[in-house]
N, C-alpha and C positions, 0 to 999 in steps of 0.2 A: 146787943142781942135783942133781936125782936119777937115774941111770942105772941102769935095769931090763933084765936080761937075760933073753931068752928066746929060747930053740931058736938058729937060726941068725943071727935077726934082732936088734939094736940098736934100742930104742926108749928115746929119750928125752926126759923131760919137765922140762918147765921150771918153776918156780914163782916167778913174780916175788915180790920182794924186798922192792919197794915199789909200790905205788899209786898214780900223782899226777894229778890231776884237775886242768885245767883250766879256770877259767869265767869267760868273756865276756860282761860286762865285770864283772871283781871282785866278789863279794856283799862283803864285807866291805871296802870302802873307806871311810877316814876321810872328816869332813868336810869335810878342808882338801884332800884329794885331788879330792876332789867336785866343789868353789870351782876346782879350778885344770882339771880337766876340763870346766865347765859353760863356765869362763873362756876356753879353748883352742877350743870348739864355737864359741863369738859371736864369735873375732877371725877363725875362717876363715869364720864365716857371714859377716862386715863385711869381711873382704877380698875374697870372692869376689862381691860386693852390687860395692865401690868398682870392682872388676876391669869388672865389666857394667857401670857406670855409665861409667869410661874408656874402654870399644869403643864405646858407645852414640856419646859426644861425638866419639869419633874416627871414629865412621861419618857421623854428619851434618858432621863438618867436611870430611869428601871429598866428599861431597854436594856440599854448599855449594859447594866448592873446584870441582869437575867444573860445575858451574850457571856458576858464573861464566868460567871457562873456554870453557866451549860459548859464553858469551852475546858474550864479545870475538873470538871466533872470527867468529860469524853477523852480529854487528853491523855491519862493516863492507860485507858482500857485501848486506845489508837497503839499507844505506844508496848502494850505488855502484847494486843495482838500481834505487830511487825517482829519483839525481840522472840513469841512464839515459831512466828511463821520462819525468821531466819534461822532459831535454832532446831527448827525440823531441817528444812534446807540444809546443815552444817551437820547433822546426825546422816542424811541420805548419802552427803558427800563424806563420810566416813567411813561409813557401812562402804559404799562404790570404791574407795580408795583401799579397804582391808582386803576386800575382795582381790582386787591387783596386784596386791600384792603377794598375795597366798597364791595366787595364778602366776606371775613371775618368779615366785620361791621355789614352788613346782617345777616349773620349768629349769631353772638354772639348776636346783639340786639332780634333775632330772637328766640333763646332758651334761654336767660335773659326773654325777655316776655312772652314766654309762661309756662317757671316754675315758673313766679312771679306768671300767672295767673292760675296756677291749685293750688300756695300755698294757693292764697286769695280764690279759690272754697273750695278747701277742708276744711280751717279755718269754713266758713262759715256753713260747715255741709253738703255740696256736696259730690256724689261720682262718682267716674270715670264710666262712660258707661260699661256695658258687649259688646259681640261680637254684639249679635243678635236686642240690643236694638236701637231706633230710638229716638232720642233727638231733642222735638220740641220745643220752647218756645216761651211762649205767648207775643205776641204785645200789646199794645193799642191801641185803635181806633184812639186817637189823636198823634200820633207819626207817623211824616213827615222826612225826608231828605229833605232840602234847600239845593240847589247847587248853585244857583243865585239868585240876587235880581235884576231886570229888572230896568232901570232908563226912564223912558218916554221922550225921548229927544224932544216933541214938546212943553210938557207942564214944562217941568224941573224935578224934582227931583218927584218923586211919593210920597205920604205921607206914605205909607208902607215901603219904603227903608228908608226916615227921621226916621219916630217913630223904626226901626231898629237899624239906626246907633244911636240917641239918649240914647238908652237903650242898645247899650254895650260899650258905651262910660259910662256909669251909672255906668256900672257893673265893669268896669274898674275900672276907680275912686274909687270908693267902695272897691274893693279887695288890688288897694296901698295901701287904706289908713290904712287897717290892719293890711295888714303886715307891 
């Protein structure tokens, strides 16, 4: 280190010592340095290869994982939808089948009673109407349709609904007993 004086001022200069140069990576590397640097590049290239290759499998195993998840999730609300949908389907075709049925019942109760009732006219010496005739038949004066029997609810039971219920509670009884 050399210090130069001049006037008021200090100026001083340095003169390194030594030299030392740096160089990336080594010229002058052994063979065997070479082997274990070439060797040290492949186990991080093969580890960082294995590394991707573990995320890879670990991404499709959440995959998969998440698929199957969703599928036991959905599957049962697939399935309670279909046993919905077929058991409306199975309720429309009951209601449609009850209906047929009361519409056939109809019918055969329908033409069973009125061939019964033209066998008992005719038995009895009736005969079937022409086109042009009018078929009137005679009533009685005393022949009513009862629809109701009225209950007095101020005073209780009316004695016409009593002497009513009395006499087919009568008639009831009556007809067990004979048969």
């Amino acid at each position: 280190m050399e210090a130069t004086s001049t006037s008021e001022f200090y100026t001083q200069i340095y003169t390194p010592i030594e030299t030392t140069v740096f160089e990336f990576p080594p010229l002058d590397m052994t063979d065997e340095e070479k082997l274990v640097k070439t060797t040290d590049k492949k186990e991080q290239v093969h580890k960082a290869s294995r590394h991707q290759v573990f995320e890879l499998i670990v991404a499709c195993g959440l995959i998969v994982a998440l698929g199957v998840f969703g599928i036991l999730l959905i599957m049962p609300q697939v399935t309670l939808a279909k046993l919905a949908k077929d058991n409306s389907d199975l309720k429309d075709d009951i209601a449609v089948l009850r209906r047929d049925i009361l519409d056939s019942e109809e019918d055969v109760n329908g033409i069973t009673d009125m061939d019964s009732i033209r066998a008992q006219a005719l038995a009895l010496g009736m005969q079937d109407p022409n086109t042009n005739q009018v078929v009137s038949i005679p009533m009685p004066e005393d022949d009513k349709l009862v629809t109701m029997v009225s209950y007095d609810e101020e005073y209780g039971i009316s004695e016409e609904a009593y002497n009513n219920a009395v006499e087919a509670l009568t008639q009831y009884y009556l007809e067990e007993a004979s048969n």
